[in-house]
PASEBA-1860 file (N, C-alpha, C; in nm, 3 decimals):
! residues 162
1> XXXXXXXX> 8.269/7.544/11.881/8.223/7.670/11.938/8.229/7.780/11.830 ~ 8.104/7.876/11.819/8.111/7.956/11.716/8.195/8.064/11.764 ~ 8.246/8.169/11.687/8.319/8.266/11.736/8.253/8.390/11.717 ~ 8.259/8.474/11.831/8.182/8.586/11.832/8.258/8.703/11.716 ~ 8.208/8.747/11.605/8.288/8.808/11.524/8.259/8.981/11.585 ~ 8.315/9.038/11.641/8.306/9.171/11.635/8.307/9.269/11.555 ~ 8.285/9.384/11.504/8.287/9.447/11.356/8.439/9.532/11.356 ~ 8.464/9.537/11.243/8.612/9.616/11.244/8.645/9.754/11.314
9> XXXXXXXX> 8.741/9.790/11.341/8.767/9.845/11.400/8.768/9.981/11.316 ~ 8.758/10.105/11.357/8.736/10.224/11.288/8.901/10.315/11.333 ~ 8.940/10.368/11.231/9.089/10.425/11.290/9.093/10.584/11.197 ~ 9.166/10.664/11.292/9.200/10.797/11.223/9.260/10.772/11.097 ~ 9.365/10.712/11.067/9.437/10.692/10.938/9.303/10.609/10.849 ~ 9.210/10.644/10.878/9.116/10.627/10.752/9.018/10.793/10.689 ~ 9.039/10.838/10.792/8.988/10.979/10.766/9.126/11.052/10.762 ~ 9.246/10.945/10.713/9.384/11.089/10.708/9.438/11.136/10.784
17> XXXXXXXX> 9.356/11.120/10.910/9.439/11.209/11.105/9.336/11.358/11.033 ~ 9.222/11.353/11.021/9.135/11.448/11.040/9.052/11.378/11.119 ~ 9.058/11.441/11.271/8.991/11.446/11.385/8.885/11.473/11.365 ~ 8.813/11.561/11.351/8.680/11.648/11.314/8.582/11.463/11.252 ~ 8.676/11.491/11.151/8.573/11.323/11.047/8.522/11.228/11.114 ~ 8.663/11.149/11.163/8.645/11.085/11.257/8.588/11.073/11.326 ~ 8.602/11.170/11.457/8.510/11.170/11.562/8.315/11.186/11.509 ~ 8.286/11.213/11.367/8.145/11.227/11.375/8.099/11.107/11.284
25> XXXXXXXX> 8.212/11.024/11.259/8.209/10.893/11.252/8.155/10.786/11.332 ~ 8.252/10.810/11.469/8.246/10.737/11.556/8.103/10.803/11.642 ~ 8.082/10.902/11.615/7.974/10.881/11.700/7.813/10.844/11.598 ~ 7.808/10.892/11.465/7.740/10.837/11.365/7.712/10.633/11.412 ~ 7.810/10.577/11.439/7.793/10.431/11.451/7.741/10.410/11.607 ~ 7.770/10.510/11.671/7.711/10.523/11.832/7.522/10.519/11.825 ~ 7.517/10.607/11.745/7.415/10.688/11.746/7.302/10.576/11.644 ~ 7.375/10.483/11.549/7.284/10.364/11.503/7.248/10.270/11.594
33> XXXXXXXX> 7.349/10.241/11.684/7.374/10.157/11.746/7.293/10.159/11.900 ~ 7.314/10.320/11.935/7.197/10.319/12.086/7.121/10.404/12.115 ~ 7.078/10.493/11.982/7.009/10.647/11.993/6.889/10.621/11.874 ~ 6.945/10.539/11.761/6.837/10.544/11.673/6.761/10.393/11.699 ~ 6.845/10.283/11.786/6.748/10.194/11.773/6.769/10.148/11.973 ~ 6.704/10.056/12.030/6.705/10.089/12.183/6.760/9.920/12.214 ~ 6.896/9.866/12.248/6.908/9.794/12.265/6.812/9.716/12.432 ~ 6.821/9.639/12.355/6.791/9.532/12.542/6.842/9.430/12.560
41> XXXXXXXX> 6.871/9.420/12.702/6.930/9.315/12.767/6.883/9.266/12.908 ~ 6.868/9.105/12.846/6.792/9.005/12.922/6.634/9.069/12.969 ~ 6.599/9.104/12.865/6.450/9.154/12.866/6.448/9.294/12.921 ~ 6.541/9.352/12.949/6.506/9.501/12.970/6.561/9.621/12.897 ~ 6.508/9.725/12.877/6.538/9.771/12.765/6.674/9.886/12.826 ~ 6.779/9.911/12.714/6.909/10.022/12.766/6.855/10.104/12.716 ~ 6.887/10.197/12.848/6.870/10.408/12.856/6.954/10.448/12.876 ~ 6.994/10.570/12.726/7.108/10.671/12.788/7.146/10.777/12.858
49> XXXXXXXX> 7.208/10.791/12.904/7.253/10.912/12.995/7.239/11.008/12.905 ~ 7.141/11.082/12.928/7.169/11.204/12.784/7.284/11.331/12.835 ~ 7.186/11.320/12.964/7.264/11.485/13.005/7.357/11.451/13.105 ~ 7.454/11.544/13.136/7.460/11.729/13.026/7.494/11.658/12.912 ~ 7.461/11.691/12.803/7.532/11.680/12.649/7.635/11.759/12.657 ~ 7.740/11.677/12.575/7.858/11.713/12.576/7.904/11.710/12.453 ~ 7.921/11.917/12.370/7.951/11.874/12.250/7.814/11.814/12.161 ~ 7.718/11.865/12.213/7.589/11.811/12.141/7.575/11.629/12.105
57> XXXXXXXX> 7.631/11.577/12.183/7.625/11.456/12.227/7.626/11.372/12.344 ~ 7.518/11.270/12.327/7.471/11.219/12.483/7.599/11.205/12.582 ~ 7.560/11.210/12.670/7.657/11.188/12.801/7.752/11.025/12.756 ~ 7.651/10.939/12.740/7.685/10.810/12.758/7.814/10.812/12.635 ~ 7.768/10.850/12.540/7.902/10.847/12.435/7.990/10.905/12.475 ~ 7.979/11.029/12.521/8.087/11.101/12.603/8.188/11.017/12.686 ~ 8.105/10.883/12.826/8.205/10.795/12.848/8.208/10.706/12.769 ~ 8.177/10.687/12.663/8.225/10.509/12.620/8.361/10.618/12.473
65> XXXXXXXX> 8.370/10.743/12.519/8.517/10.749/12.403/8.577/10.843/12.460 ~ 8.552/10.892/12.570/8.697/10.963/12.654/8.724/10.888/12.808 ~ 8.826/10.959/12.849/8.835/10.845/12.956/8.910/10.960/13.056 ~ 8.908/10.955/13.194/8.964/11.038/13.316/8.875/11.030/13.409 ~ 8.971/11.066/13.571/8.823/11.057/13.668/8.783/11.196/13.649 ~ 8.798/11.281/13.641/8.732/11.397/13.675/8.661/11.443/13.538 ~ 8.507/11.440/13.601/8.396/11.438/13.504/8.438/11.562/13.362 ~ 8.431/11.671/13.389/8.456/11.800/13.331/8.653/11.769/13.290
73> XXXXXXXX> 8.685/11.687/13.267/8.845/11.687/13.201/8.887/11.563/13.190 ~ 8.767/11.486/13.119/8.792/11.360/13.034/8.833/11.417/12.910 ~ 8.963/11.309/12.890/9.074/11.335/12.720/8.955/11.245/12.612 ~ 9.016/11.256/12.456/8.951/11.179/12.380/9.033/11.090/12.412 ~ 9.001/10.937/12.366/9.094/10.797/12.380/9.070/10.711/12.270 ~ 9.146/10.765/12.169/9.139/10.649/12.059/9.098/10.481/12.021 ~ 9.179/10.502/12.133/9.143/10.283/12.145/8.960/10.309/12.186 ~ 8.934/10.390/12.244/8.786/10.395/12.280/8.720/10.402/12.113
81> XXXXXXXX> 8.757/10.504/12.081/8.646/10.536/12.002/8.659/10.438/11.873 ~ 8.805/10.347/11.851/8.859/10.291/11.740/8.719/10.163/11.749 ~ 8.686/10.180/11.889/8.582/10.004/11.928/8.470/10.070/11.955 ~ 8.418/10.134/11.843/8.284/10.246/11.926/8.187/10.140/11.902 ~ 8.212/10.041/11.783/8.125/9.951/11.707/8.100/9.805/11.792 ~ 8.172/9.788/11.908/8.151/9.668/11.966/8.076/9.671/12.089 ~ 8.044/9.751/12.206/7.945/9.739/12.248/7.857/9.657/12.254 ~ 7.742/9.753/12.133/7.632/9.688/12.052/7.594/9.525/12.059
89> XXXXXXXX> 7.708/9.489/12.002/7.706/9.306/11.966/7.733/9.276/12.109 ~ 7.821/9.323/12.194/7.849/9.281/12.277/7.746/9.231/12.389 ~ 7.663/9.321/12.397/7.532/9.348/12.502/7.415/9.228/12.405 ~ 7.452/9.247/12.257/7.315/9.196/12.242/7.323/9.044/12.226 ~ 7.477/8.980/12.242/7.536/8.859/12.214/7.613/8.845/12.380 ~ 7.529/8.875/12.487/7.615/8.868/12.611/7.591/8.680/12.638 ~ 7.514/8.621/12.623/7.505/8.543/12.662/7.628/8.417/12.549 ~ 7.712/8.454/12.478/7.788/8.393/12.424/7.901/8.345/12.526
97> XXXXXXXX> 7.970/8.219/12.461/8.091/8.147/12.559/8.225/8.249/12.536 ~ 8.218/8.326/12.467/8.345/8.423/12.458/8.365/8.517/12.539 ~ 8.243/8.558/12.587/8.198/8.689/12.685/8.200/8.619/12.831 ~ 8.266/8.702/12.898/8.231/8.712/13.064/8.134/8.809/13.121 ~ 8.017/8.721/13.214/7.932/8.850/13.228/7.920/8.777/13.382 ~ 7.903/8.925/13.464/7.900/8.925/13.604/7.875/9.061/13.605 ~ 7.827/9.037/13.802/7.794/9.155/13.887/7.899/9.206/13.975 ~ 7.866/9.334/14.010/7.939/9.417/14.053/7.862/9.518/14.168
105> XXXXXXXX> 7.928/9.598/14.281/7.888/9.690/14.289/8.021/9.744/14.305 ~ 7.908/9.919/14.239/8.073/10.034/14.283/7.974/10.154/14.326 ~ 8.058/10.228/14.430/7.962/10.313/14.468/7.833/10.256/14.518 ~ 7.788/10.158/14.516/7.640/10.142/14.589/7.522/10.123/14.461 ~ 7.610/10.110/14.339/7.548/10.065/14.252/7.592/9.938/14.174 ~ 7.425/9.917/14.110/7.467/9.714/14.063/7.523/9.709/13.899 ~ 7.598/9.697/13.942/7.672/9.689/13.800/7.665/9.587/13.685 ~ 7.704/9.559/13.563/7.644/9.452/13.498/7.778/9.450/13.366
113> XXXXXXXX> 7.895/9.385/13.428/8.045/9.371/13.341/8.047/9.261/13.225 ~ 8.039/9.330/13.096/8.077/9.235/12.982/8.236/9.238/12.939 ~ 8.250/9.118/12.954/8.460/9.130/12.914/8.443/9.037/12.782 ~ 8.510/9.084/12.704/8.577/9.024/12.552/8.680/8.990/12.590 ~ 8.751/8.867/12.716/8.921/8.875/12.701/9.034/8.911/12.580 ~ 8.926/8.811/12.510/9.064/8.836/12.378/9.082/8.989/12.289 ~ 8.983/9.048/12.338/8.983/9.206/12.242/9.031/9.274/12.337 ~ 9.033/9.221/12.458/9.036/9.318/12.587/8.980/9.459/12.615
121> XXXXXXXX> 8.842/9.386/12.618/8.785/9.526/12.577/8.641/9.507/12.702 ~ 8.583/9.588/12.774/8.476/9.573/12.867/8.364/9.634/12.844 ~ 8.251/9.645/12.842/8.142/9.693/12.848/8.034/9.653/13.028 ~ 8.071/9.761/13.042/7.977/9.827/13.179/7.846/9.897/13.196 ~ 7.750/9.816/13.266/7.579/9.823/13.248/7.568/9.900/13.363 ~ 7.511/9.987/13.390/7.438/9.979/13.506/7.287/9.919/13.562 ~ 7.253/9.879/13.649/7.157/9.785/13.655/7.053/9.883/13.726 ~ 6.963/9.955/13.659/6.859/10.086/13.727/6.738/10.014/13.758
129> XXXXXXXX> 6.708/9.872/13.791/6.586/9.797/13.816/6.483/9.790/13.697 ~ 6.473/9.955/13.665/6.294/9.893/13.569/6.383/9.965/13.405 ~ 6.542/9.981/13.416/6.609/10.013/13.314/6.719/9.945/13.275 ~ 6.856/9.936/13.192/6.945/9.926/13.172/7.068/10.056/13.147 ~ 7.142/10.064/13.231/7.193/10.234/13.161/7.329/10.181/13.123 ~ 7.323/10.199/13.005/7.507/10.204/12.956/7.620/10.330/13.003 ~ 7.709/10.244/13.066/7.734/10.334/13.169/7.887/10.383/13.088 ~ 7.998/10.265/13.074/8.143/10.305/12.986/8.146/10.162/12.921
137> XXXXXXXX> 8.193/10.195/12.841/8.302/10.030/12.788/8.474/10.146/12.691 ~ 8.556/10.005/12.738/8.688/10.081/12.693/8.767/9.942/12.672 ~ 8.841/9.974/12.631/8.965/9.900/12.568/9.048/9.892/12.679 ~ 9.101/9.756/12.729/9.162/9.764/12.891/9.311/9.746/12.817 ~ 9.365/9.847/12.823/9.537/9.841/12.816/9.659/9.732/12.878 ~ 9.627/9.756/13.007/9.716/9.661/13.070/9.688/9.545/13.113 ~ 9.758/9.414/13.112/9.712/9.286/13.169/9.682/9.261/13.289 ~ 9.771/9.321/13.368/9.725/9.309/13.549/9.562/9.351/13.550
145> XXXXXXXX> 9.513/9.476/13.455/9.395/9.491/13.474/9.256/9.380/13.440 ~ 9.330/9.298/13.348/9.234/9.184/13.251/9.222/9.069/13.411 ~ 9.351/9.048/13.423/9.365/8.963/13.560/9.286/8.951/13.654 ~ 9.336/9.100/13.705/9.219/9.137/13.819/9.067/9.125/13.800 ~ 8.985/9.137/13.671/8.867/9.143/13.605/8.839/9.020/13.606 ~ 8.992/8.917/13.543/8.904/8.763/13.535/8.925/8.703/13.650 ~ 9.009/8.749/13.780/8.986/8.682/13.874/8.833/8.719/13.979 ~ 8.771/8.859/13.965/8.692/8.880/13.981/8.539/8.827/13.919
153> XXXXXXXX> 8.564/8.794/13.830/8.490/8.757/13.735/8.496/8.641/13.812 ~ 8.568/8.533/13.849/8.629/8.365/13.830/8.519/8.390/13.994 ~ 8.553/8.460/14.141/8.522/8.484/14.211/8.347/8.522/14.220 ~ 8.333/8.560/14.143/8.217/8.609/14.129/8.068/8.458/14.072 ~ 8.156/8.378/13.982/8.151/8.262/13.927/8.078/8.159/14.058 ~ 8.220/8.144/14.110/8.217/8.056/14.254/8.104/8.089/14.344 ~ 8.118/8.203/14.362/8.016/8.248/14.488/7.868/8.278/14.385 ~ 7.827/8.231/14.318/7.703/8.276/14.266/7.675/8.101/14.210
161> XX> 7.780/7.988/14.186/7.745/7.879/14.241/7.777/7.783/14.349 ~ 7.813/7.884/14.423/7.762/7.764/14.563/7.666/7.761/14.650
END
């Protein structure tokens, strides 16, 4: 089995703990990755959330590197932005044996979950019919949460073959 190589990880102690750098780093590799070129998946093409821009940057980057429920008082989140670079491969290599991919709904919408177990890391589609919208991906911290994902995932498995 080949192994899905993900690209390295990007960290403040490379810009020194200058925030400012960093962050126009991480969104510089965002911005190759889903603004200057248009990923697709399983034949349909991903659209970003532009607005509101936040910080003169699309919405969608906004969730895939801060994290909170309340829209207007999402924090920055390091582990987010440290994996700004995996996404990308992730979506465009979903159909690999390393990746878990399944459906979802939340809210009344169809969701479309890529899990990296071993990076522990998720990428979340939304499924807009004649679009793809990248909705968050984050770095899952705790294990009960990976659990719950792969038993959902495992569930999701079953009932989509029987």
């Amino acid at each position: 089995m080949e192994v899905l190589n993900l690209p390295e990880i990007i960290t403040l102690e490379e810009f020194e703990g200058n925030f400012p750098s960093f962050y126009e780093a991480v969104y510089d590799i965002f911005k190759s990755d889903f603004v200057n070129t248009k990923p697709i998946y399983k034949g349909k093409q991903l659209r970003l959330k532009a607005h509101p821009y936040i910080e003169g940057k699309e919405y969608t980057f906004y969730h895939f590197t801060h994290e909170g429920n309340i829209e207007c008082d999402r924090k920055p989140n390091l582990r987010r932005m440290e994996r700004i670079a995996f996404p990308r491969p992730m979506i465009d290599n979903s159909e690999h044996s390393e990746l878990k991919v399944w459906r979802n709904k939340r809210r009344n919408k169809e969701r479309i979950l890529i899990l990296h177990e071993e990076e522990k890391y998720i990428v979340v589609l939304e499924d807009r019919k004649n679009y793809i919208l990248p909705w968050t991906a984050y770095y899952i911290e705790h294990n009960n949460k990976i659990r719950r994902l792969i038993k959902e995932y495992e569930l999701y498995i079953k009932t989509e073959t029987a």
